[in-house]
C-alpha positions in Angstrom: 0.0 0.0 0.0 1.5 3.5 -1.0 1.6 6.4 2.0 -1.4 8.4 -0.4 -3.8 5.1 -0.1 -3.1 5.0 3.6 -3.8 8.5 4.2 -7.4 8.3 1.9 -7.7 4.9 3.9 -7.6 7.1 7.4 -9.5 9.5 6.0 -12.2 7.4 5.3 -12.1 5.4 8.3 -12.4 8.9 10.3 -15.4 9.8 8.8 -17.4 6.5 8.8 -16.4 7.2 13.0 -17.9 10.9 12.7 -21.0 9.5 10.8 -21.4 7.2 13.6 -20.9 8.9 16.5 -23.9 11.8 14.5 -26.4 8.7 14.6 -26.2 8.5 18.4 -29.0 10.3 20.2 -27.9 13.3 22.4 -27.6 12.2 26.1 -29.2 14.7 28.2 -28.8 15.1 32.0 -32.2 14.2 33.6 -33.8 13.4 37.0 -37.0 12.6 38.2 -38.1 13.5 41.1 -41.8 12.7 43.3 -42.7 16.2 43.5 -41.6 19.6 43.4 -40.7 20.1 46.8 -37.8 17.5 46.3 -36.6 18.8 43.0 -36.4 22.5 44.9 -34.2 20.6 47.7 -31.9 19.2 45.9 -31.9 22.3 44.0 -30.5 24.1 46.9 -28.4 22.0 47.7 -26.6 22.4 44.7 -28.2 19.6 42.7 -27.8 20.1 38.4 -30.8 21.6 38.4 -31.6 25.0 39.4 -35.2 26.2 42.0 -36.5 27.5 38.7 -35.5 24.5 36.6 -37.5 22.4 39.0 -40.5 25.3 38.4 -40.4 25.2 34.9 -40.2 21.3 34.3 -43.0 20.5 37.4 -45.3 23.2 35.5 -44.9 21.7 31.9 -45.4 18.2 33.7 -48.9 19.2 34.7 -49.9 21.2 31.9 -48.6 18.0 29.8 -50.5 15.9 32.1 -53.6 17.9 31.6 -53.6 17.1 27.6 -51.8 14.2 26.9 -52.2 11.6 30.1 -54.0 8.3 28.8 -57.7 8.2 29.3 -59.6 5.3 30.2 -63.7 5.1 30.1 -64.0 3.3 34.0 -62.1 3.5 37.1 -61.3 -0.3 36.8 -59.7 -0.2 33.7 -57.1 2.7 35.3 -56.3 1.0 37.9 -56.1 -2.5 35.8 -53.1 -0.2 34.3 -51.9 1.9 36.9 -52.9 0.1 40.0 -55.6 0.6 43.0 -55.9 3.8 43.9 -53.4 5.4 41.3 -56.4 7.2 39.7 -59.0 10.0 39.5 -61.5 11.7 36.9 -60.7 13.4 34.1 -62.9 16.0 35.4 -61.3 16.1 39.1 -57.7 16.3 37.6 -58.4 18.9 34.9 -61.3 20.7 36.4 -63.8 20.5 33.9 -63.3 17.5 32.1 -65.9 14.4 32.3 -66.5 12.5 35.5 -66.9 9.5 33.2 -63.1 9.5 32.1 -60.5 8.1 34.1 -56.9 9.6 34.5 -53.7 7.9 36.3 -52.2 10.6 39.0 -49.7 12.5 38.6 -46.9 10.2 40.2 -43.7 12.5 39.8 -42.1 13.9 36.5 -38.9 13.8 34.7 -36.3 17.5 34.2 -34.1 17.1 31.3 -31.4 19.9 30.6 -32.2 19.9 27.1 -28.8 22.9 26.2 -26.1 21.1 29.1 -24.8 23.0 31.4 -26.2 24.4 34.8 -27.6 26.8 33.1 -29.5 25.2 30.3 -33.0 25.0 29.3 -35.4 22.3 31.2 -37.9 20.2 29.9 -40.3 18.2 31.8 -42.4 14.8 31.7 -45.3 13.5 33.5 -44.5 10.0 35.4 -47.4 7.7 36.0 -47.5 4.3 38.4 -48.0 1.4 36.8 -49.7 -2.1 37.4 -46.2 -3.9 38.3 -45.0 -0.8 40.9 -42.9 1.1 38.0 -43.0 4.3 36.4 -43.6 5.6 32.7 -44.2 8.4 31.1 -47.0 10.0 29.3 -46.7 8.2 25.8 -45.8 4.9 27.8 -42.7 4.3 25.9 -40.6 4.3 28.9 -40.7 2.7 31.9 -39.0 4.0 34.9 -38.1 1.9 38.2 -38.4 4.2 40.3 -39.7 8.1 40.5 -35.9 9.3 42.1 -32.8 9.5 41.1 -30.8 10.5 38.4 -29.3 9.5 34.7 -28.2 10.5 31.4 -31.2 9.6 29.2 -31.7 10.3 25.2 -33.4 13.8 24.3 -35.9 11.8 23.0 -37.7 11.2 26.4 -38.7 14.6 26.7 -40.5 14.7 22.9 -44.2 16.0 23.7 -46.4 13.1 24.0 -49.8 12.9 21.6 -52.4 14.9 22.9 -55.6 12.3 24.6 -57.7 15.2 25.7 -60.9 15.3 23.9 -60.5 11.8 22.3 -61.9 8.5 22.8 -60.5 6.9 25.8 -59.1 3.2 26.1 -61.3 0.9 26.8 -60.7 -2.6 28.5 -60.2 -4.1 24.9 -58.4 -1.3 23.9 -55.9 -1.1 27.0 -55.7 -5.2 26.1 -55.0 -5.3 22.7 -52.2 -3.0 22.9 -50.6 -5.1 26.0 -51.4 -2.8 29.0 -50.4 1.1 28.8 -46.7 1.6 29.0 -46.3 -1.9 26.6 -45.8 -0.7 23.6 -42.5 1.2 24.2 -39.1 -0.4 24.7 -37.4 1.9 26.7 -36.5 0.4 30.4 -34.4 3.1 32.4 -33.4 2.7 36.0 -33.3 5.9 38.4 -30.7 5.5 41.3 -30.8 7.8 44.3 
């Protein structure tokens, strides 16, 4: 091999690298936390996010929680899902909504810093219970094992979920023939304290 093929060789080889590495989704800092009281804790404690962080992410986890949450037409069926008392009416959680629709709680919520850095901008997630004691998150294409902790997780977590408000919701053969909410995703991401 002459010195010019090795260099086009290298050349080559360190793009096919570059290409690569551009296919990976961006890793984002991210937490979740039960509440907002513990995400302003740790925030003054020095924690990666900052008090207003925590603000911003809890109040776009509840406003995403108002329109996209899944939707279920009977207080069985929720629970079926999310499990015994891990849910309310549609009308109680949104105030004004229908007392016939059925809503999972709000069980914490997921801050991703979306720019890096301390100063970066947050995004936020609803987390819900489910059946088996974990945690996903609105779209149910993640599942959580716990509602604490912190990782890196791909920016793609924090993509706003489908909107359910003001459509049909799942029904017992609906919930079943998709496998139970949170099935269909394939994401499994563990939370350590």
């Amino acid at each position: 091999m002459t010195k010019r093929s090795k260099r086009v060789a290298i050349t080559i080889l360190g793009a096919a690298a570059f290409t690569l590495a551009g296919c990976r989704e961006e890793q984002v800092d991210a937490a979740a936390f039960p509440d907002l009281k513990s995400c302003t804790s740790e925030a003054t404690e020095g924690g990666v996010f900052s008090v207003q962080d925590c603000e911003a992410a809890f109040a776009e986890a509840e406003a995403l929680h108002v329109e996209s949450a899944p939707r279920y037409d009977s207080l069985q069926v929720c629970e079926e899902q999310h499990g015994a008392g891990a849910c309310g009416s549609e009308q109680t959680a949104t105030q004004g909504g229908s007392s016939g629709i059925f809503m999972p709680l709000l069980a914490g919520y997921l801050i991703g810093n979306m720019l890096g850095g301390r100063s970066g901008m947050s995004a936020g997630q609803p987390l819900y219970k489910t059946a088996n004691g974990q945690f996903t998150n609105a779209a149910g294409s993640s599942t959580y094992s716990s509602n604490k902790g912190a990782a890196k997780l791909g920016a793609s977590q924090f993509t706003r979920p489908a909107p359910t408000a003001g459509k049909a919701p799942m029904s017992r053969a609906t919930a079943t023939s998709r496998g139970g909410f949170g099935k269909t995703g394939g994401g499994r991401t563990g939370f350590g304290g």
